[in-house]
C-alpha positions as CSV (number, residue, x, y, z in Angstrom):
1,X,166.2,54.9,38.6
2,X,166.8,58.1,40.3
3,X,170.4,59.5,41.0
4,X,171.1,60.1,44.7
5,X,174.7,61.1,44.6
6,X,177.4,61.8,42.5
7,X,180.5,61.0,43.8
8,X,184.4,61.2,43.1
9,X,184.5,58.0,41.6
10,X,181.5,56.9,41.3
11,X,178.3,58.1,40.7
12,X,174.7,56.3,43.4
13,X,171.3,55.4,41.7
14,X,168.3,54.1,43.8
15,X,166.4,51.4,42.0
16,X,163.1,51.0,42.1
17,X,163.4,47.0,43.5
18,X,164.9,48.5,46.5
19,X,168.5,48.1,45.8
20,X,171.5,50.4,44.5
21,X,173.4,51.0,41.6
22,X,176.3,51.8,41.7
23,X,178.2,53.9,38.2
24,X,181.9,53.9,37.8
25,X,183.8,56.3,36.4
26,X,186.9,56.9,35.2
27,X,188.1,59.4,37.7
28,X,190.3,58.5,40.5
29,X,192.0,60.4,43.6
30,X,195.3,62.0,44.0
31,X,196.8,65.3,43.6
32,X,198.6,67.1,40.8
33,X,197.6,64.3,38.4
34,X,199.3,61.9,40.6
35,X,197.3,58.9,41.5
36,X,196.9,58.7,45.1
37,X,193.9,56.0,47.1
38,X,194.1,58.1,50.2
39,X,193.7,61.4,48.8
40,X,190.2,63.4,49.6
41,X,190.6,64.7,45.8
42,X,190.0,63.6,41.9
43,X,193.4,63.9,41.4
44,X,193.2,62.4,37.4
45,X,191.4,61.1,35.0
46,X,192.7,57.2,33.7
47,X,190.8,55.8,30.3
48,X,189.6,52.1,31.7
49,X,190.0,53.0,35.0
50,X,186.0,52.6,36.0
51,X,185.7,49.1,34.0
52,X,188.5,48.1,35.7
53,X,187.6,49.3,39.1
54,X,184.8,46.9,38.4
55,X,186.2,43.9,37.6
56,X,188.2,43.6,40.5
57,X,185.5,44.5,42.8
58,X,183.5,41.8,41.4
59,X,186.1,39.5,41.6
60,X,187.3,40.4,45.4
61,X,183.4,40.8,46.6
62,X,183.3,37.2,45.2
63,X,186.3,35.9,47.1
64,X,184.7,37.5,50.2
65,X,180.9,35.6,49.7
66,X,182.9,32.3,49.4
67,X,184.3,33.4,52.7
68,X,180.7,34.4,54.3
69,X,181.8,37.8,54.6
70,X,179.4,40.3,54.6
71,X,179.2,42.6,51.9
72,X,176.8,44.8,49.6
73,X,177.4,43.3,46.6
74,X,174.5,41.6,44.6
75,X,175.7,41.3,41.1
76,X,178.1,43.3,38.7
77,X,177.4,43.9,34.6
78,X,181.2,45.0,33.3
79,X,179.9,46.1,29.9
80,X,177.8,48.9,31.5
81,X,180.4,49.8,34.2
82,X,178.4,49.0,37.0
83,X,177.3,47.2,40.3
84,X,174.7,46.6,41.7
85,X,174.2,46.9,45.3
86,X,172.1,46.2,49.0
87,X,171.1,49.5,50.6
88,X,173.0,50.5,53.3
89,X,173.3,52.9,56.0
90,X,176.7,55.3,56.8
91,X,178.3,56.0,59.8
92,X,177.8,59.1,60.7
93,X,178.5,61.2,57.3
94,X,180.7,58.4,56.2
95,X,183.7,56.9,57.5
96,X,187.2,55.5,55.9
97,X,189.0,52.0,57.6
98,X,192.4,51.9,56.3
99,X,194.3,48.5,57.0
100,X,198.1,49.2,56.7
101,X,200.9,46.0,56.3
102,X,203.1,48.8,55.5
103,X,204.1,52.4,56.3
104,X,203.8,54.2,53.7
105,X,201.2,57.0,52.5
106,X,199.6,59.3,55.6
107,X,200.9,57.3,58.3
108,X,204.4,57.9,56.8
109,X,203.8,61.1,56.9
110,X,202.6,61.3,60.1
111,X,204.4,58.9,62.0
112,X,208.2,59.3,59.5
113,X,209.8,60.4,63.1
114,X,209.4,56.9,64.1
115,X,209.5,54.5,61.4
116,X,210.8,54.3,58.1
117,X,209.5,54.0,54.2
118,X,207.6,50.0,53.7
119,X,208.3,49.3,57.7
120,X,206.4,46.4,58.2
121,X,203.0,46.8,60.5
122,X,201.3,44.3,61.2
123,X,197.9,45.0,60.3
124,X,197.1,48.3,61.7
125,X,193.8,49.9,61.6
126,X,193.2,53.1,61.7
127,X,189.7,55.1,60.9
128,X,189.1,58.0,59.8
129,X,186.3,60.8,58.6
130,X,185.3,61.5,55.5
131,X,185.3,65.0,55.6
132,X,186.7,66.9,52.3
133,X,187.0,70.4,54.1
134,X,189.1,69.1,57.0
135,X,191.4,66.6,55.3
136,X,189.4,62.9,56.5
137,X,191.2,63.2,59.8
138,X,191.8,60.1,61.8
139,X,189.8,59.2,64.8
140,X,189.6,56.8,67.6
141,X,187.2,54.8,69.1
142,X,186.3,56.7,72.3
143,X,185.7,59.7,70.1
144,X,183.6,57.5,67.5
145,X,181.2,56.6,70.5
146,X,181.4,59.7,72.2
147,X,180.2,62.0,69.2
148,X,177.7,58.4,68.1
149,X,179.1,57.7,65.3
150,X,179.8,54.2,66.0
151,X,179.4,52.4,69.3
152,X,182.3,50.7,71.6
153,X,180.1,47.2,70.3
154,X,180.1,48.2,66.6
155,X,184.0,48.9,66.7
156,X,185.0,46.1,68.2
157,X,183.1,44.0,65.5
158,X,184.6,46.3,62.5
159,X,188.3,46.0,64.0
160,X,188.4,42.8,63.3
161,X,186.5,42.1,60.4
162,X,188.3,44.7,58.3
163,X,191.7,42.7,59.5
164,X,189.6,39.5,58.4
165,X,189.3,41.1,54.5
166,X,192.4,42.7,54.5
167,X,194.6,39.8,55.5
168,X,192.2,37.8,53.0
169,X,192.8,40.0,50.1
170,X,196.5,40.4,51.1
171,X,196.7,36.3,50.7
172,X,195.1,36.8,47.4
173,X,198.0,39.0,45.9
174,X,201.0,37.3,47.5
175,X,199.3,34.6,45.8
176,X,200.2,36.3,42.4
177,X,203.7,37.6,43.5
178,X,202.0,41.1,44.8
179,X,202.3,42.8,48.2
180,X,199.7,44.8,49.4
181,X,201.0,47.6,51.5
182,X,197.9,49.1,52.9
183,X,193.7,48.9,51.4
184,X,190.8,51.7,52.0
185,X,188.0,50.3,53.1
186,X,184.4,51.0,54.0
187,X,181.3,49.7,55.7
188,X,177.9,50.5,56.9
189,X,174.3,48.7,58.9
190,X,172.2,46.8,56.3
191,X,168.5,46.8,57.0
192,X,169.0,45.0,60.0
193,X,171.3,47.3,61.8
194,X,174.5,44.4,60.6
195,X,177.9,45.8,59.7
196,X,179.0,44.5,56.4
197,X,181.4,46.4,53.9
198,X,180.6,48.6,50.9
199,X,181.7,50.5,48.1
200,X,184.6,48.5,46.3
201,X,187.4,46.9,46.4
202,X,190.0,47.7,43.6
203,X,193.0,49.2,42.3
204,X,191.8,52.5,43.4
205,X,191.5,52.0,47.0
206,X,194.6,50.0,47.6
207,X,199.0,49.8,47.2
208,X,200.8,47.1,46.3
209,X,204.2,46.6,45.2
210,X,205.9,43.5,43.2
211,X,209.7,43.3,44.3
212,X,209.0,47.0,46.3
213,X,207.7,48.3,42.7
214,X,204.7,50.4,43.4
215,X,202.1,48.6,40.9
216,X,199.4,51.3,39.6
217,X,195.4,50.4,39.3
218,X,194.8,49.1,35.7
219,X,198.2,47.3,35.6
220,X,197.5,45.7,38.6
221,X,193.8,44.5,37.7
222,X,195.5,42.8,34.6
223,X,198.1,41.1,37.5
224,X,195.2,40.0,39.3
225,X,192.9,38.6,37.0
226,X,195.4,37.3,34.3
């Protein structure tokens, strides 16, 4: 296999079958060694944190085929901290769909004129680009077609489908006595040009609070899949 990327948190291998595979490491975003999912940054370093960034991908990626969701995943090996994936094409240089229940994070402190800390939303979307050197700045969808990132038809099929997974995985955790305040997600074209999402679904890329106690990554996996 031959590496492609290296990322923040995880490192892209292209196999020779066609597919991906995907490394995780330990390494998560924040700043000033605080852990933070919508920071642009490796902001720490957590023992665990890859193996358990795995295990709830694979469990939530899971949850999602049940649901005939479309997704990347093909199969996950936990001991060797890493997934296996469908190829899949970015938008544009890559993009970031952040479904918020909750204000909190960036839209806090963007929008703290008019709202408070854990107002309610009620599923807001909002996408932005990944783009290190000017802070992922959000972006709407006339802009997104304008520049071609993503057409007026693509948008209005990931809108909704990133409310779909959201809302899903949101069920899943109130199922467990956890509230998910807002999840980072991501999604590109499979070979056929279809949307379907990618990268993970974890700890890392999510908040949720039990009793409006912030709940951090590898405490929460061991929440989830108790």
């Amino acid at each position: 296999m031959n590496l492609v990327y290296q990322g923040k948190t995880k490192d892209v291998y292209q196999l020779e079958n066609g597919n991906v595979l995907l490394k995780f490491k330990d390494d998560v975003t924040g700043e000033d060694g605080v852990f933070d999912p919508g920071a642009n940054t490796v902001g720490l370093t957590i023992e665990g944190a890859g193996q358990s960034g795995l295990r709830m991908t694979k469990f939530f990626f899971e949850k999602l085929a049940e649901k005939g969701i479309p997704t990347h995943y093909v199969d996950a090996d936990i001991d060797e901290v890493q997934m296996t994936v469908k190829p899949a094409t970015v938008f544009g240089k890559g993009l970031e769909v952040i479904c918020r229940f909750r204000a909190v994070g960036s839209f806090l402190r963007r929008y703290g004129a008019y709202c408070e800390e854990g107002q309610p939303l009620d599923a807001f979307v909002e996408v932005t680009i990944k783009d290190d050197d000017r802070n992922d700045p959000p972006i709407t969808k006339d802009a997104l077609a304008q520049l071609g990132i993503l057409t007026n038809e693509e948008y209005d099929i990931l809108e909704p489908l990133t409310k779909q997974i959201a809302t899903e995985v949101k069920d899943i955790l109130a199922g467990k006595g956890l509230d998910l305040y807002d999840i980072k997600l991501e999604f590109g074209r499979d070979a056929q040009g279809n949307i379907m999402l990618i990268d993970e679904i974890s700890g890392g890329n999510m908040r949720v609070y039990q009793e409006g106690t912030y709940i951090p990554p590898l405490e929460l996996e061991k929440l989830v899949l108790a």
